[in-house]
Residue frames as qw, qx, qy, qz and C-alpha x, y, z in Angstrom:
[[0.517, -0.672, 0.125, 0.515, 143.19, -61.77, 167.07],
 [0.139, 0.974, -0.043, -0.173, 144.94, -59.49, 165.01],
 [0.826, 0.219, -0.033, 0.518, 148.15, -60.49, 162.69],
 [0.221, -0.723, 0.153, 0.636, 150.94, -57.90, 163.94],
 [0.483, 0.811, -0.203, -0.261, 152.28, -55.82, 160.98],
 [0.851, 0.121, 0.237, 0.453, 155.14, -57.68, 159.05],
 [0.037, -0.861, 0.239, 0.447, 157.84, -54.88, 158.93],
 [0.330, -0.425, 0.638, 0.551, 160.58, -57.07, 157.64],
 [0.578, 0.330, 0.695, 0.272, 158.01, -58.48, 155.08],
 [0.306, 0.913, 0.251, 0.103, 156.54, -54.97, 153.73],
 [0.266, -0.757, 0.388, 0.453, 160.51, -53.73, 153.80],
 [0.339, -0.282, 0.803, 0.400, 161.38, -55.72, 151.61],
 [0.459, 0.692, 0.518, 0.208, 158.40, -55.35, 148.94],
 [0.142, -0.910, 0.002, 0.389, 159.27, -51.61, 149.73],
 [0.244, -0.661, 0.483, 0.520, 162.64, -52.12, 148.61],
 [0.531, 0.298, 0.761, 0.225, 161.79, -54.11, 145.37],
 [0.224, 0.751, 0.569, 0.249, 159.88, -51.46, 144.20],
 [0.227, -0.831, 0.359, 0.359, 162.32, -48.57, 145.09],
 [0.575, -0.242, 0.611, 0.487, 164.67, -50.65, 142.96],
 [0.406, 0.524, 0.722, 0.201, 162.25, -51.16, 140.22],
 [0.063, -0.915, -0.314, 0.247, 160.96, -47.85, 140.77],
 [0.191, -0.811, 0.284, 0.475, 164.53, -45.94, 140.22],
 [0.527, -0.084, 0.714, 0.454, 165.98, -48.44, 137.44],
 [0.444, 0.634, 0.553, 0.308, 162.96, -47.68, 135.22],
 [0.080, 0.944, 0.071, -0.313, 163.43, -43.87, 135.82],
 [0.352, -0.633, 0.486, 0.490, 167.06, -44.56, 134.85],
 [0.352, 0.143, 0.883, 0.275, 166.05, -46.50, 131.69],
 [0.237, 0.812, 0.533, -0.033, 163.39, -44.24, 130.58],
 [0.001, 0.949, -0.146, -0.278, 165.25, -41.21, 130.60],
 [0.503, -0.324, 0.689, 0.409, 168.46, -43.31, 128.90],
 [0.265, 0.265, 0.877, 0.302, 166.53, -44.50, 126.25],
 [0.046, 0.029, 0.284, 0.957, 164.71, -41.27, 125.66],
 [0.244, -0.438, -0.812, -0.298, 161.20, -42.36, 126.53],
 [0.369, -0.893, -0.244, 0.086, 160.46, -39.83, 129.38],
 [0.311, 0.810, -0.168, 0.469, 162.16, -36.30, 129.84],
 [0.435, 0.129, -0.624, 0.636, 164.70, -35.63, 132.63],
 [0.343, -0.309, 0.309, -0.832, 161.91, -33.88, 135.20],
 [0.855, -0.039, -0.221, -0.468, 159.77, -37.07, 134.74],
 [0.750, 0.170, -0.557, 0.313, 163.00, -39.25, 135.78],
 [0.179, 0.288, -0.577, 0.744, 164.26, -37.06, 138.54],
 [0.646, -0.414, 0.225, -0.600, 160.84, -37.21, 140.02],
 [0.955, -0.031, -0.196, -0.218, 160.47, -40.63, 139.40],
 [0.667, -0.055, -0.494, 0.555, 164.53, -41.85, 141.29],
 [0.106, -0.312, 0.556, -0.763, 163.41, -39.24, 143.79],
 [0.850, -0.144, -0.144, -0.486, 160.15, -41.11, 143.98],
 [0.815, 0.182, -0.519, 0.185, 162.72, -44.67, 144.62],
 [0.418, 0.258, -0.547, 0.678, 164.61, -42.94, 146.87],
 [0.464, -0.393, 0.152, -0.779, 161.82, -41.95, 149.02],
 [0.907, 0.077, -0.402, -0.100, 160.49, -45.50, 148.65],
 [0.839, 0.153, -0.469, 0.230, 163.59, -46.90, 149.83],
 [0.060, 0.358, -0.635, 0.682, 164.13, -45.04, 152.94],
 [0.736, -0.352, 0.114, -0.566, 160.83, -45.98, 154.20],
 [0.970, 0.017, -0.220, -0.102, 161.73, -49.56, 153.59],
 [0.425, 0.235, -0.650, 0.584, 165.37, -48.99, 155.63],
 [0.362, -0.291, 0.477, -0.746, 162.92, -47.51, 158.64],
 [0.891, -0.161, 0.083, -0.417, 160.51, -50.84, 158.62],
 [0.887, 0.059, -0.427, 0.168, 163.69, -53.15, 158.23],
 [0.259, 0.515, -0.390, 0.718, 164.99, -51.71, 160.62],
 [0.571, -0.301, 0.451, -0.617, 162.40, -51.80, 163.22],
 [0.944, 0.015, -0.259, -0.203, 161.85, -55.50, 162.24],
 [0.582, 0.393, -0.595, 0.390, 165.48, -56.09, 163.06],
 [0.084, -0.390, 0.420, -0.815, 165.19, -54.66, 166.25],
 [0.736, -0.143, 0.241, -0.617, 161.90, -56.05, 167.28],
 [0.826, 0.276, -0.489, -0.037, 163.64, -59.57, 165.60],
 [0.523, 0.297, -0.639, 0.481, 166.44, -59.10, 167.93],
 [0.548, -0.399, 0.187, -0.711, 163.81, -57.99, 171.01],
 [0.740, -0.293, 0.183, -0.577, 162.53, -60.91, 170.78],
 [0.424, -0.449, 0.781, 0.094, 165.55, -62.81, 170.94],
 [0.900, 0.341, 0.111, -0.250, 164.76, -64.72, 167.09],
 [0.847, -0.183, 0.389, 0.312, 166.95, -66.94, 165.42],
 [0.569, 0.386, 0.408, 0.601, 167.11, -65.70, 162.13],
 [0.062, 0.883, 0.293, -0.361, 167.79, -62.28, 162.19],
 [0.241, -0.170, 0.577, 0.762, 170.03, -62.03, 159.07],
 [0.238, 0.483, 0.779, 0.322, 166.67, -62.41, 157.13],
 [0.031, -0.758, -0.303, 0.576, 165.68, -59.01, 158.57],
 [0.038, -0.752, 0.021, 0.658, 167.81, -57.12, 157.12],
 [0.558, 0.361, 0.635, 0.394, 167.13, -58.33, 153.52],
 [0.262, 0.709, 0.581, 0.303, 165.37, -55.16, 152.91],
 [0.167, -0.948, 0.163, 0.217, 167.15, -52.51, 154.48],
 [0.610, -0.419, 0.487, 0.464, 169.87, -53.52, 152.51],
 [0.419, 0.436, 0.568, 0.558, 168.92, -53.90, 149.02],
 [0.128, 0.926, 0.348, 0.071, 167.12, -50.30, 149.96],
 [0.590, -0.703, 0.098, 0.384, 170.37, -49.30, 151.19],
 [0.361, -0.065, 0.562, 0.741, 172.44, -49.82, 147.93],
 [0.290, 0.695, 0.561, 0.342, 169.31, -48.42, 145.95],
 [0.212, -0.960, -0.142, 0.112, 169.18, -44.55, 148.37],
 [0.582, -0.571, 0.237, 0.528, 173.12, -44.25, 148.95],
 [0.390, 0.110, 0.396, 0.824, 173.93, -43.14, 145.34],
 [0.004, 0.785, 0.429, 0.447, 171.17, -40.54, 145.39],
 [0.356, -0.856, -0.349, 0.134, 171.48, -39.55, 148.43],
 [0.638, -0.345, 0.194, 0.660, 175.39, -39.12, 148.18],
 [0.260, 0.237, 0.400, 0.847, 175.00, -37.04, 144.85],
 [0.313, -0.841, -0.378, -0.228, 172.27, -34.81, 146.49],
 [0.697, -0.673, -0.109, 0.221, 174.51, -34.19, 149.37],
 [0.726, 0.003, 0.275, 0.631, 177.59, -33.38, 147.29],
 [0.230, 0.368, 0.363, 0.825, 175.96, -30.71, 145.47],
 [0.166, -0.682, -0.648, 0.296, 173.19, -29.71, 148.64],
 [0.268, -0.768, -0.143, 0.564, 175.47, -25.86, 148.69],
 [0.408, -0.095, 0.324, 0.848, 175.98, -25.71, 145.27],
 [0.238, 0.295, -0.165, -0.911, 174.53, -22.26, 143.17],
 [0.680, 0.482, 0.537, -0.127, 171.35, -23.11, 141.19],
 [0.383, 0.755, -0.386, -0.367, 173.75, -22.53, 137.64],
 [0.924, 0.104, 0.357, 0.086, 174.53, -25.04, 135.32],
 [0.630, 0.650, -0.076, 0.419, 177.35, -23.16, 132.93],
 [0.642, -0.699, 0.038, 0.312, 180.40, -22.88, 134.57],
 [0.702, 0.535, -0.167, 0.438, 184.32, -21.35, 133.50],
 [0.654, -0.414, -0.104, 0.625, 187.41, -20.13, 134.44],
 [0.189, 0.024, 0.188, 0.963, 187.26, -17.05, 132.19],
 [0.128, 0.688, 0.636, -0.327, 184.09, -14.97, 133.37],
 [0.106, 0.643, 0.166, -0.740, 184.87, -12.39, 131.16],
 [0.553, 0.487, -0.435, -0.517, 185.47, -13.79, 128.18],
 [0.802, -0.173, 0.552, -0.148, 184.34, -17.60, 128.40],
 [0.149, 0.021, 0.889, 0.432, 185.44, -20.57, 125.51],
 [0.473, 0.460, -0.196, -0.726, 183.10, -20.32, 123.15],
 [0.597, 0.030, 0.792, 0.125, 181.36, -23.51, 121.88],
 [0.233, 0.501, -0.492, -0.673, 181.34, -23.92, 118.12],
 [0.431, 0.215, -0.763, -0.432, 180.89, -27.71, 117.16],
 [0.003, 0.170, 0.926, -0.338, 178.86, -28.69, 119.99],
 [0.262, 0.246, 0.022, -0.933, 176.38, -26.33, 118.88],
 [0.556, 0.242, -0.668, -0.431, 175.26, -28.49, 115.96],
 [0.292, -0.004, -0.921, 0.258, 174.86, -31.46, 118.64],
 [0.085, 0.338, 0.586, -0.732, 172.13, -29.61, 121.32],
 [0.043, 0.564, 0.753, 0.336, 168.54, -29.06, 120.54],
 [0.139, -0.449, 0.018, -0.883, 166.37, -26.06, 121.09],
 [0.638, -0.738, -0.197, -0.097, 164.94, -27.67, 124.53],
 [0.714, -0.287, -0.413, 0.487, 168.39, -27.76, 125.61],
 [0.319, -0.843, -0.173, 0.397, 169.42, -25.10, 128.04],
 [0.611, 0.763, -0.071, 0.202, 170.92, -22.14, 125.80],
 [0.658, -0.035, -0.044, 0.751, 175.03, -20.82, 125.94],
 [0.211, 0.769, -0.003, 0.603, 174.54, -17.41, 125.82],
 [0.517, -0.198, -0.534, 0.639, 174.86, -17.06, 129.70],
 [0.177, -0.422, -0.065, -0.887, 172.12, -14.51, 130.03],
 [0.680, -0.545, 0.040, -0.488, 170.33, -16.37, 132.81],
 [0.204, -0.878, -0.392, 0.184, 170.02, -16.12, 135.45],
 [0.172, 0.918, 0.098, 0.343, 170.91, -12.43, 135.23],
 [0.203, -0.837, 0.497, -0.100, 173.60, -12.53, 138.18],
 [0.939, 0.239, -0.237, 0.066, 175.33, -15.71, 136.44],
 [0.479, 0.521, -0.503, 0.495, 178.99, -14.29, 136.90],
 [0.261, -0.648, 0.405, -0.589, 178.46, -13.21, 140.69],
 [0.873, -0.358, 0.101, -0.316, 176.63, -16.37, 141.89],
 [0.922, 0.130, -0.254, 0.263, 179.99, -18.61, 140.48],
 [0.356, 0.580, -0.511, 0.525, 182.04, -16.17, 142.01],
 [0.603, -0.474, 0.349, -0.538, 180.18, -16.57, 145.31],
 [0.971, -0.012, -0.062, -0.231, 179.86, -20.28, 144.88],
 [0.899, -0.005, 0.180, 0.400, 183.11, -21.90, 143.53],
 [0.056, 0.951, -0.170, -0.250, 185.57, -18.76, 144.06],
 [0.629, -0.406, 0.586, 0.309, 188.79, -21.40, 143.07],
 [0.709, 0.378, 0.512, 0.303, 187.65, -21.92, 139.46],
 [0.095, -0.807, 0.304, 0.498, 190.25, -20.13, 137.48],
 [0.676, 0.633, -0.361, 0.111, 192.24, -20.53, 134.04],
 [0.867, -0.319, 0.261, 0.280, 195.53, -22.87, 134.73],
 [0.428, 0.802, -0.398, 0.120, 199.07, -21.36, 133.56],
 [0.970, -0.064, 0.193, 0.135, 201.49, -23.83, 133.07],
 [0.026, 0.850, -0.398, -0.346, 205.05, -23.31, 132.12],
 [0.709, -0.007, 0.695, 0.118, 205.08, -25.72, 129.27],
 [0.022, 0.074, -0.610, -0.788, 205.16, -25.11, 125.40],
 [0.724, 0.136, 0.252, -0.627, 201.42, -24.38, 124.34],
 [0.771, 0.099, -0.449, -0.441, 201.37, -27.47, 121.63],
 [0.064, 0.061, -0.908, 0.411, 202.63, -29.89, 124.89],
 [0.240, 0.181, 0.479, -0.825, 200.07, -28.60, 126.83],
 [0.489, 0.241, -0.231, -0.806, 197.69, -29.01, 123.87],
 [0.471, 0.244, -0.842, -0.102, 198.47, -32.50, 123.30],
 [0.112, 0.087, -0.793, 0.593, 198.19, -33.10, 127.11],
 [0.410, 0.132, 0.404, -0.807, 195.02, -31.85, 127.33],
 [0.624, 0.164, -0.474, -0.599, 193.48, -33.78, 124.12],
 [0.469, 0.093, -0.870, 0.117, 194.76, -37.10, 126.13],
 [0.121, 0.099, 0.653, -0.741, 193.10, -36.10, 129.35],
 [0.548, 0.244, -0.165, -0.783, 190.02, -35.87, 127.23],
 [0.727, 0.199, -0.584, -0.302, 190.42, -39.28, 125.36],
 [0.272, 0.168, -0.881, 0.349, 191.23, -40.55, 128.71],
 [0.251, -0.009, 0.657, -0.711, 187.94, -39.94, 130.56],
 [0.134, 0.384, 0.898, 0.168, 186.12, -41.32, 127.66],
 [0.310, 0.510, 0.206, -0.775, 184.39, -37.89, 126.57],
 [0.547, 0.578, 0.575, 0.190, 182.78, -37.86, 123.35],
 [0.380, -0.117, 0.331, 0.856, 185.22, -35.80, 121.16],
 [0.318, 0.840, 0.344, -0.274, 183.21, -33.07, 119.03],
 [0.672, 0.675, 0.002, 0.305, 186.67, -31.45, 117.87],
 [0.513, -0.678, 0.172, 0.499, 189.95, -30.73, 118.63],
 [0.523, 0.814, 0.026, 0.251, 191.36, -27.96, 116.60],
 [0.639, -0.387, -0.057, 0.663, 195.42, -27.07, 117.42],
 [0.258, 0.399, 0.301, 0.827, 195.15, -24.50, 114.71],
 [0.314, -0.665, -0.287, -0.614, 192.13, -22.98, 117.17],
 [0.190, 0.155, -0.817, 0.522, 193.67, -24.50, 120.55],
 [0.538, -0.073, 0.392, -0.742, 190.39, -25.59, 121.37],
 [0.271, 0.026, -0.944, -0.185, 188.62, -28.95, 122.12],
 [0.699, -0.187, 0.158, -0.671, 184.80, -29.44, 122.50],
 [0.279, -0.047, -0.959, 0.009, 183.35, -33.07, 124.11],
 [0.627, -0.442, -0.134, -0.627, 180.66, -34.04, 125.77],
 [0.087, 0.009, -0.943, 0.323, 180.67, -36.15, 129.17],
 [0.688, -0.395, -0.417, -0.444, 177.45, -37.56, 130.53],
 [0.355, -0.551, 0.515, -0.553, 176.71, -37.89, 134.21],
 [0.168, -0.253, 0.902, -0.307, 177.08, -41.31, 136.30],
 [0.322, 0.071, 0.890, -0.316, 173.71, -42.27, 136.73],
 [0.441, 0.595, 0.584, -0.333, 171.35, -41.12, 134.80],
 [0.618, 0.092, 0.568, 0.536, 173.52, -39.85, 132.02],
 [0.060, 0.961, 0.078, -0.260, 172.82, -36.52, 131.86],
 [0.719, 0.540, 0.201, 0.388, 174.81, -34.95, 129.02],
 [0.208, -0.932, 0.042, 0.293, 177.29, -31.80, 129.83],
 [0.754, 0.550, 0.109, 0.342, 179.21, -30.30, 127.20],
 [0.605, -0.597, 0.065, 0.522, 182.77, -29.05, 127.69],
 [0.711, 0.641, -0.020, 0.289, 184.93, -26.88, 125.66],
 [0.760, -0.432, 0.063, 0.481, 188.77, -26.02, 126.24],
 [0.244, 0.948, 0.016, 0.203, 190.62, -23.19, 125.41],
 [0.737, -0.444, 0.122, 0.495, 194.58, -23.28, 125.35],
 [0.054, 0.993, 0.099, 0.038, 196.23, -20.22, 124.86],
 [0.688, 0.158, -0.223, 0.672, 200.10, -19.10, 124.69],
 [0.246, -0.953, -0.136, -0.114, 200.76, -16.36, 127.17],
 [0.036, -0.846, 0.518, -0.121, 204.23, -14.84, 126.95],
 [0.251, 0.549, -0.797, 0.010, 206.07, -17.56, 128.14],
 [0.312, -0.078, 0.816, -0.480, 203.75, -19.56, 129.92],
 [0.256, -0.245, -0.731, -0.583, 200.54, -21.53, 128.13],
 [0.197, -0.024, 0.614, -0.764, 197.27, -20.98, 129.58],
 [0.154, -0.150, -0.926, -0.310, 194.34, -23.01, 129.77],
 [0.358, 0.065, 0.255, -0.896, 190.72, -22.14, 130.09],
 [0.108, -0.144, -0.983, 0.024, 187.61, -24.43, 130.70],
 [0.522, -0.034, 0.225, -0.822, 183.88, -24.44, 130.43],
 [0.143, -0.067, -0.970, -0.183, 181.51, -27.10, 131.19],
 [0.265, 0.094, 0.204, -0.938, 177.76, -26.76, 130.94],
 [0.382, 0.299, 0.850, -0.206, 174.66, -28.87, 131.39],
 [0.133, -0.249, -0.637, -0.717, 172.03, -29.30, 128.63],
 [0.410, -0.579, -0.359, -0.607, 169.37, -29.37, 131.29],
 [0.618, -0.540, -0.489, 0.297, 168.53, -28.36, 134.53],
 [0.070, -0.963, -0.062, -0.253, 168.39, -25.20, 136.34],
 [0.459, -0.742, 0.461, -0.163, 171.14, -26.32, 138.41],
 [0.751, 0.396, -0.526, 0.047, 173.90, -29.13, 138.29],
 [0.818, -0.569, 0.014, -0.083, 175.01, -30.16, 142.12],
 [0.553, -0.655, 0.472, 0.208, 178.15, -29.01, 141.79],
 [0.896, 0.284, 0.269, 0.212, 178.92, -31.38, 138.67],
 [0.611, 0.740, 0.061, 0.275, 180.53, -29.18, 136.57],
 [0.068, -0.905, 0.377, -0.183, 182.46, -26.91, 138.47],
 [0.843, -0.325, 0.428, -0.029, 183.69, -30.56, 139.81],
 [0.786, 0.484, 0.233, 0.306, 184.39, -31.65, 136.25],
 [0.160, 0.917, -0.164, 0.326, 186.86, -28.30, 136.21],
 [0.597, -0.637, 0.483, -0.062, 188.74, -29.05, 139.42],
 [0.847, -0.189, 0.496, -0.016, 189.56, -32.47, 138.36],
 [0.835, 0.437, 0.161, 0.294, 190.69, -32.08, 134.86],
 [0.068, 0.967, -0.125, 0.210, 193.04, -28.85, 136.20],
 [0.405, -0.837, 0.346, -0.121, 194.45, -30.53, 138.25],
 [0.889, 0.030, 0.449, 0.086, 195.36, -33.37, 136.29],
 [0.493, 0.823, -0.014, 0.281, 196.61, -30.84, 133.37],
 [0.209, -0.907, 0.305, -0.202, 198.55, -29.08, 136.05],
 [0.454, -0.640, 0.618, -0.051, 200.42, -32.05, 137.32],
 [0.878, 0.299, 0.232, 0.293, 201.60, -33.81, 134.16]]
């Protein structure tokens, strides 16, 4: 006679090796030992992984609770651990599903911040600054994320300047330079999981009586950014705005 299949058992290897599977991508690509396409395949590779292994702990559970077993906490070992392994991918996939395929964002499309001392930081694989691709760059952000604008504040510009250097040192960027003499402050932030690098620069400006602030933030790689950046913009405006 035939052994039935062992969902809950081959869920749970499943999910082991999802785990395993995403950690090393995250760890490889940290630590410089594989490039960022080789990673992203490899924690979409996990994250595949680990849904299978929520659909066989799942039917184990089910076919546990069919058949009226005692222990059916044990099921769901493996839809769980896959559970905490998929949900941060899936959630940062999902966040960014409708955003533009463009990784250099601002609030001043016609004349963006200019980066100066981050320059000196980026290699020649990373992704360049000139904003020549793609070729409808300006239109697609205007289509995309029509809100992102330049913030005018009615505050003295070296407040404002000050304000903004702290909002910086508060999110734990990596400083590059802050120049009041240039009202501008480059950093770098680095994404959540996998630490993807994106390099900001700020641009604070005195405008008649009012100070105005302008923001770009732009991925070293990837054709696209899920939204990150234009995110990274929102959140530090609005935190400028309401100090």
């Amino acid at each position: 006679m035939n052994k039935p299949f062992d969902f809950t058992g081959w869920s749970f290897k499943l999910s082991l090796f999802a785990a395993f599977m995403s950690a090393l991508a995250v760890l490889s690509y940290r630590l410089s030992i594989v490039d960022f396409q080789p990673a992203l395949l490899g924690l979409a590779g996990g994250a595949a992984i680990g849904l299978l292994a929520i659909v066989l702990g799942l039917i184990g559970t089910m076919r546990a609770i069919k058949a009226k077993k005692p222990s059916i906490a044990s099921t769901t070992a493996g839809s769980t651990l896959s559970f905490l392994v998929v949900m941060p991918i899936l959630m940062t996939v999902f966040a960014g599903v409708r955003a533009p395929l463009i990784h250099d964002i601002t609030t001043d499309l016609q004349h963006p911040p200019e980066f100066v001392a981050i320059k000196a930081l980026r290699t020649a694989s990373d992704n360049s600054l000139d904003r020549l691709k793609p070729e409808n760059l300006v239109a697609l952000q205007e289509a995309g994320y029509p809100d992102i604008g330049p913030l005018l504040v009615d505050r003295p510009f070296d407040q404002v300047f000050e304000q903004a250097a702290a909002l910086v040192r508060k999110r734990g960027w990596e400083v590059s330079i802050i120049s009041v003499a240039n009202g501008r402050i480059e950093a770098t932030d680095a994404t959540p999981i996998m630490g993807f690098k994106d390099d900001v620069v700020i641009r604070v400006q005195t405008m008649g009586n009012q100070t105005r602030v302008d923001m770009r933030s732009v991925s070293r790689v990837g054709k696209g950014d899920l939204g990150v950046n234009a995110e990274r913009i929102r959140r530090f405006m609005v935190d400028l705005g309401n100090l």
